[in-house]
N, C-alpha and C positions, 0 to 999 in steps of 0.2 A: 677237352671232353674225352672220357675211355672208349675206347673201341670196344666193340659189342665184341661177345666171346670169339664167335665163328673167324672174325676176321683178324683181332690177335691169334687167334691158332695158325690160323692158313699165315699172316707174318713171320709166326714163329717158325714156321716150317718153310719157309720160303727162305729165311737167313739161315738155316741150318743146311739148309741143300743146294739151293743156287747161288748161295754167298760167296761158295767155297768154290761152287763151277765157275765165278765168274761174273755174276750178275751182279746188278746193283738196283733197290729197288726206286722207284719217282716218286721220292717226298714220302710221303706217310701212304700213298696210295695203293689200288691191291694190286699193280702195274711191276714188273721187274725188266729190266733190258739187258740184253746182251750186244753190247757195240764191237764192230768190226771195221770202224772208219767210215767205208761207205756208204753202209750195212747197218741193221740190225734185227734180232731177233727180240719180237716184244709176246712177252708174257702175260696173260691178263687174267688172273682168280674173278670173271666176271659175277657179279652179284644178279641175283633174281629180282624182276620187276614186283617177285610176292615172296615171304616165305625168305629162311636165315640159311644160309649158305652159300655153294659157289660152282658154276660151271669153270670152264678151264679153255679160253683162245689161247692159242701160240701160231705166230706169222712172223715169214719176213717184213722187214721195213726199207726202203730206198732212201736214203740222202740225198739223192740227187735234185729232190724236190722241196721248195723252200716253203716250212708251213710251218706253225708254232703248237702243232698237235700231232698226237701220232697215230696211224695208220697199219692196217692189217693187211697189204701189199701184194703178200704172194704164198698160199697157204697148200700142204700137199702132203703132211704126213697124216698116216692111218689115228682118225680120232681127234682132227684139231679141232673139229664142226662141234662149235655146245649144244647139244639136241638133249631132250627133255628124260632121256636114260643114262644121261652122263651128268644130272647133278644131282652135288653131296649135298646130302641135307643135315641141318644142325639140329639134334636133339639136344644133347650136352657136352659136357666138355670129353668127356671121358671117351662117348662114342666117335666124335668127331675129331678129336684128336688123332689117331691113325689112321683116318678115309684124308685129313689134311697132308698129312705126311706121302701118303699115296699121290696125293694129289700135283705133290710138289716135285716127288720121283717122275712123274710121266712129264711132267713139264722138264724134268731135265733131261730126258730121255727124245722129246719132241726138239729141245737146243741143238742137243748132238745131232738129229738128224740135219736140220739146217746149215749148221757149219760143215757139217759131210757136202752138202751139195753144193756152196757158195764159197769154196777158200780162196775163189780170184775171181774178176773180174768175168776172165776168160768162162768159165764155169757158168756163171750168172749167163752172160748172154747165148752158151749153150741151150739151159734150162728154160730160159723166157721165150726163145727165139721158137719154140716147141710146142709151147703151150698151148691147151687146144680146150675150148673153146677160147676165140682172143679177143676180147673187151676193149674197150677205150683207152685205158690206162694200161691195161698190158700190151701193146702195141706202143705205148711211147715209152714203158721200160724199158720193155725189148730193144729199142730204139740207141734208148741210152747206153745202154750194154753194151749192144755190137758196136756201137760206134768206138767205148773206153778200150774194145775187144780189138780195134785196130779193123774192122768188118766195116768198110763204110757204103759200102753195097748194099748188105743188110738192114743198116740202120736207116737208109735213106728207104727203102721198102717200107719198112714199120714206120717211119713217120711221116710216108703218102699216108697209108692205114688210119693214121691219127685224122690227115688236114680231110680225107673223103668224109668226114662224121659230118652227119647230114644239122646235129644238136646245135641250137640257137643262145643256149644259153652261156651266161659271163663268162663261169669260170669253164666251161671248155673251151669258149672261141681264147681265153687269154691263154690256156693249154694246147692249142691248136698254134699258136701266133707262136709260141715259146719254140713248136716241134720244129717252126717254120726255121726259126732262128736258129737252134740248132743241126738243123738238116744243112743249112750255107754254112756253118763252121766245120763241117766234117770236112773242106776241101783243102783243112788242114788239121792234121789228126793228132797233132803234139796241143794247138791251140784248142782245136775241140777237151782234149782231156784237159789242159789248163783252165777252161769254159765248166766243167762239170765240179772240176773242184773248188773251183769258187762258189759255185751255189751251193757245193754240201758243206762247205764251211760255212755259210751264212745259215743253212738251215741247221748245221750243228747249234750254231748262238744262238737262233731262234726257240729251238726245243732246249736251248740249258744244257745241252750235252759238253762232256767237257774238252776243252778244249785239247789238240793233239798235232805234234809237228808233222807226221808222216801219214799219209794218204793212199795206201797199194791201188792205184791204181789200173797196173800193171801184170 
């Protein structure tokens, strides 16, 4: 089946500009990722519930969490939020073709910011450990972080944070159980990160990502 114009354009212009910085996109989707191993930054040309065009997410993603979907994680540059004045809308090809091209420059320009803030480990669990207001899952990032960070003070703080959630439901008490398990691996910090990289290689296969010998952990 063809792709409706709006969304061949915004491809086209997505392999002309984040092809070259790096990215790859997922399958025929309007998804692009930037992998860092642990890491990534996912790009999303999100479509309208009405109406032919595209708003623009861009967030980190964490590995460290094993799921076969991906996730908008940890979001902080100026403009990542799609709010109802930042979408392009498709008249025709001609209009739309250089609002996509824009489109695809600020999304590379939102990349750079993330790989600015996340080039180690070390960095991440600066950034997370900060974060304010701190939610459920940013608490057991953070967690994760400080612990890869060699911080196991910090991480065992963030993942009290997690197990006090008063939430009854599956998937946090099995998010809760997991903080638990790795809060008693931190009491050995070579095993903890050996512990972390086996889930994000499992959740690399999970999501199809492709496979990679080296892991910066560090």
């Amino acid at each position: 089946m063809a792709q409706p114009p709006h969304t061949r354009l915004l491809t086209a212009a997505a392999r002309q500009i984040l092809r070259p910085f790096g990215l790859f996109q997922r399958g025929r989707s309007r998804l692009w990722l930037d992998d860092h191993g642990w890491w990534a930054v996912v790009v999303e040309f999100t479509p309208a519930s009405s109406g032919r065009g595209s708003f623009l997410n861009v967030a980190a993603m964490w590995l460290w969490c094993e799921k076969d979907y991906l996730s908008f994680d940890y979001k902080s540059s100026p403009g990542y939020d799609s709010q109802p004045n930042d979408f392009i809308a498709f008249e025709n090809e001609e209009q739309f073709t250089p609002l996509a091209e824009k489109l695809a420059l600020r999304a590379a320009d939102e990349v750079r910011h993330y790989r600015s803030l996340f080039p180690s480990v070390h960095s991440a669990a600066q950034h997370l450990a900060a974060k304010s207001p701190m939610g459920f899952w940013d608490a057991f990032h953070a967690g994760v972080a400080c612990g890869l960070a060699g911080d196991a003070v910090q991480a065992n703080h963030f993942f009290a944070k997690v197990a006090e959630t008063k939430e009854q439901r599956d998937w946090i008490q099995v998010a809760v159980a997991l903080a638990q398990e790795h809060c008693r691996a931190l009491e050995d910090l070579a095993g903890f990160r050996h512990r972390i990289e086996a889930s994000i290689r499992r959740a690399r296969s999970q999501l199809q990502f492709p496979e990679i010998d080296d892991i910066a952990l560090k």
